[in-house]
N, C-alpha and C positions, 0 to 999 in steps of 0.2 A: 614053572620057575621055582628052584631051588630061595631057601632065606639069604643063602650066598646071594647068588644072582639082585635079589630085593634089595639088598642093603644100599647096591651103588644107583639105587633107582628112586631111591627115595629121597624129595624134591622138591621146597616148595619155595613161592617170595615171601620176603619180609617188606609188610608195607604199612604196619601198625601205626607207627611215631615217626617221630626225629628228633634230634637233639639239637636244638637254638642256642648256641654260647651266649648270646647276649641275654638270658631270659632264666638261665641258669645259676643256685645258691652257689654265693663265695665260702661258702661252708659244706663238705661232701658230707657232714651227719648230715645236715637238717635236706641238703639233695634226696641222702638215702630215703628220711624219712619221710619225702614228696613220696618216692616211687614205691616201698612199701606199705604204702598207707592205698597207695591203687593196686600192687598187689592186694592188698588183701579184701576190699571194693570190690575186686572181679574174681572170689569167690576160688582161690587155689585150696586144695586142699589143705596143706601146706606150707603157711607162703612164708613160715619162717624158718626152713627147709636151707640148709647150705650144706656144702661141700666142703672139709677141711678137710685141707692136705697137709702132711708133717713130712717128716723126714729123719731121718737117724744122721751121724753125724759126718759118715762117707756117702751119703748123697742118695741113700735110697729112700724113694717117697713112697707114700703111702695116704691113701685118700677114705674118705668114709661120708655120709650125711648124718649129719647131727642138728640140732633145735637153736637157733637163736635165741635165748630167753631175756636181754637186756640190751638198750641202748644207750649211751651218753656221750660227751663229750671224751672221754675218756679213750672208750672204744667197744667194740662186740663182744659182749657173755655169753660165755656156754659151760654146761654143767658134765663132768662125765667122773669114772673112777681114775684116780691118777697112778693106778697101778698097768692101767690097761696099755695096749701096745700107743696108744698116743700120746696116754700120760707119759710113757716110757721116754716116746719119741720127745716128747716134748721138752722135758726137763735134761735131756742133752743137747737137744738144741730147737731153741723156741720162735726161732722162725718160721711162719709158719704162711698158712694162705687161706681166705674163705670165698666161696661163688655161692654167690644169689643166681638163679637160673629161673626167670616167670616165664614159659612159652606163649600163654597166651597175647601177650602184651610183646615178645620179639624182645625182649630186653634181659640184660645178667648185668650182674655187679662184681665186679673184683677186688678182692682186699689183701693185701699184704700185710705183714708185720710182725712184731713180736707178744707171743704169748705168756702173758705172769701168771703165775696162780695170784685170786684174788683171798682175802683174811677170810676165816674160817666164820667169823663173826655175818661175815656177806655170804657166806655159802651156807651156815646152818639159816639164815633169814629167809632163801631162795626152798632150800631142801623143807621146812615147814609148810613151806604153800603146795608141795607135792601132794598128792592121793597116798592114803594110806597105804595102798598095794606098790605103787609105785617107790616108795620109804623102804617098805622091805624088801623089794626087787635090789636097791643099790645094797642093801646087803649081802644077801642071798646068792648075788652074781661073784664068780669072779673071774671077771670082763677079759677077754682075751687068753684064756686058760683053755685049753684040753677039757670037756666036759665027758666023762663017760657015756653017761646017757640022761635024757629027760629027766626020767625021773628023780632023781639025783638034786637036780634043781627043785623041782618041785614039792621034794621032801624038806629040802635047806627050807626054805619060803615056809613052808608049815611048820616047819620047829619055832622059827623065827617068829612067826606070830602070834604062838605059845610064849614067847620068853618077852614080844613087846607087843602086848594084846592091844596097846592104845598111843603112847609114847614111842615115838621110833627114833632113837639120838641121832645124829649124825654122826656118820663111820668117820675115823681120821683120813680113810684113804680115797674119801668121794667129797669131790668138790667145784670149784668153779674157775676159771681164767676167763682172763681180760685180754683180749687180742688188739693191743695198741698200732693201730693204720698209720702206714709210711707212706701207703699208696692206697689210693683207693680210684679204683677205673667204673666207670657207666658206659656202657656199650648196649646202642640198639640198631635193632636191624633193619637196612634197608633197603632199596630194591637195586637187583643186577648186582648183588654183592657190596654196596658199597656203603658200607656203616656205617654209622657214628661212634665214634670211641672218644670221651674224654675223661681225662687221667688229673686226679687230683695228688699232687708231689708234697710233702710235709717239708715247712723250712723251719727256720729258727725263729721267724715271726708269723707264720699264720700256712697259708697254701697255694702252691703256685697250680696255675690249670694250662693245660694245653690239649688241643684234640691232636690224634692219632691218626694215623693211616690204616683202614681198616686191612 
């Protein structure tokens, strides 16, 4: 059997959870941070591991995994160079999307919304608690660029740490945004296909919830 062949072969149920509307927060942070908090309990590598997908301005997307490193009322932070193809995508248009994906537990998160950069004051705060190496990496990169070769990189990174042996500033062009939720869906899996999807709607006073047709 070819990997072709495998792919339409592979199969399993979902019979982990379910989702109780009655038993569920009227608030989708503090939901999130029910079922993040058992992600991370049941040991993912990863478990603050999403999927952002961007898009340029005539509609072509483009997806990547990146780090969740904050949550508030607010919305989801995440750190990257704002020069890079997302930061690109992003500052023409910042609508954008994130997926929480736990397989062990049958459950993903979906978030929509729009992306701000947040003050540079909140991103040199974030870039301080970095590893030293990882300080001069957001240097050293430039994220989304044609690299010749390795070494190249690895020589940038060594100069670099000649020139901020200790003190590593933060670049103007590496920072953070705030991905403020208009939607935010919880979807788990259940058996014979038939899911649980419910979708929290942003209004002008608080959040509307409806469950979904899986």
């Amino acid at each position: 059997m070819t990997w072709i062949e495998t792919i339409a072969r592979i199969r399993r149920e979902y019979s982990k959870d379910k989702i109780n509307q009655k038993n569920i927060s009227a608030d989708p942070i503090k939901q999130f941070g029910i079922w993040f908090k058992k992600a991370v309990d049941t040991e993912f590598i990863d478990p603050n591991a999403m999927v952002l997908s961007t898009s340029t301005p005539d509609g072509r997307p483009s997806s990547r995994v990146v780090l969740i490193k904050k949550v508030n009322k607010k919305g989801f932070y995440f750190f990257t160079n704002y020069e890079s193809k997302k930061g690109k995508e992003l500052a023409d248009n910042p609508n954008a999307s994130l997926l929480f994906y736990w397989d062990k537990l049958d459950r993903q998160v979906r978030i929509e919304g729009r992306a701000e950069k947040i003050s540079a004051e909140e991103s040199e705060e974030y870039f301080k608690s970095r590893p030293y190496k990882s300080r001069i990496g957001a240097w050293a990169s430039r994220q989304s660029e044609v690299l010749p070769s390795r070494f190249r990189l690895i020589r940038k990174a060594a100069e670099l740490m000649v020139k901020y042996p200790r003190n590593v500033p933060l670049p103007e062009f590496w920072g953070g945004y705030c991905l403020r939720p208009e939607t935010i869906e919880f979807w788990q899996g259940r058996e014979n296909r038939l899911h649980d999807r419910i979708v929290y709607s942003r209004t002008e006073t608080g959040w509307d919830i409806n469950r979904l047709y899986p």
